[in-house]
C-alpha positions, 0 to 999 in steps of 0.5 A: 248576272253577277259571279262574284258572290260572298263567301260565309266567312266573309258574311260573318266577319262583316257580321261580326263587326256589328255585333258589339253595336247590336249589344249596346243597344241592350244598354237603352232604356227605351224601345224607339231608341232601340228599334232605331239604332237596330235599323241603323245598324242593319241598314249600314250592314245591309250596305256593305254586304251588298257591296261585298256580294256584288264583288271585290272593287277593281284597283282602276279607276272604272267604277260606279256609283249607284243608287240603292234602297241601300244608299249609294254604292260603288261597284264595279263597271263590268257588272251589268248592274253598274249600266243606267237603268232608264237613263239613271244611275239608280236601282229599278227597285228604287225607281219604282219607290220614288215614282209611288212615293211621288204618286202619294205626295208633292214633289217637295215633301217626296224626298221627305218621305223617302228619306225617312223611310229608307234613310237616303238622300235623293233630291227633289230633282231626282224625284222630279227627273224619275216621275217624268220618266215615267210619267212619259212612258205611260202617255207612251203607251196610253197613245197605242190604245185603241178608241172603240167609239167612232167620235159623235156626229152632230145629229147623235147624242152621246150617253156615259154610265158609270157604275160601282158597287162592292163585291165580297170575295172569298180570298180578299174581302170585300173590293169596289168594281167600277164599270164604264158604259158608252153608247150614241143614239141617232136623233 
């Protein structure tokens, strides 16, 4: 929970400073260059007022860099959101893309992708480290499910179905359901 929260007079100056670098942009000649520059802009504004809203940074020295969908921030150590989440000193919800950006593609061109999409720079270790985690996580949790089948017998045989048909659904369209079926006979 953070206490510190910015004021409208505070948004608007942050705002303000933008402004004229918004206005430029009128000045280009094609929209790809426009629509670039805005998400730039909006991007760094993005930023500072975050880092504004989470609240003033203390004149000590106990502050933290985080990790953001934003880039790196800095914010105070009293905030619950300077404490690592999962051991790093990145955001949840950046986490989470790195995990699904690392699901989509290799190691290699994940930071790529990242980078191009949210315009920050994480390492291919970083990504390495955030996959491991979750990848542990989930042979953690896949460890509690419990076997239904008791395991064959050297007399049984074992029979596997598999299945899968598409379903047209009054909300999403149309959507595959896949079905799994095992059983054993005795000979």
């Amino acid at each position: 929970m953070v206490n510190a929260d910015i004021t409208k007079a505070e948004y608007l100056e942050l705002a303000s400073k933008h402004y004229d670098l918004i206005n430029d942009l009128n000045k280009l000649d094609n929209f790809y260059d426009y629509e670039k520059g805005f998400i730039s802009i909006l991007h760094k504004m993005g930023k500072e007022i975050l880092e504004k809203n989470l609240g003033t940074l203390s004149q000590d020295k106990r502050k933290k860099t985080l990790l953001t969908t934003m880039g790196k921030i800095t914010i105070n150590c009293s905030l619950s959101f300077s404490q690592k989440v999962n051991g790093f000193q990145m955001s949840s919800l950046l986490q989470n893309l790195v995990a699904y950006a690392r699901q989509l593609n290799v190691y290699e061109k994940s930071n790529d992708i990242l980078e191009r999409f949210l315009s920050i720079e994480i390492s291919t270790m970083q990504v390495n480290k955030v996959t491991d985690y979750y990848r542990s996580s989930c042979a953690k949790e896949e460890a509690l499910w419990q076997v239904s089948l008791k395991p064959v017998k050297p007399k049984e045989v074992l029979y596997i179905e598999a299945d899968s048909s598409m379903l047209f659904t009054r909300d999403n369209g149309w959507k595959e359901v896949k079905a799994g079926r095992l059983c054993s006979l005795s000979l």
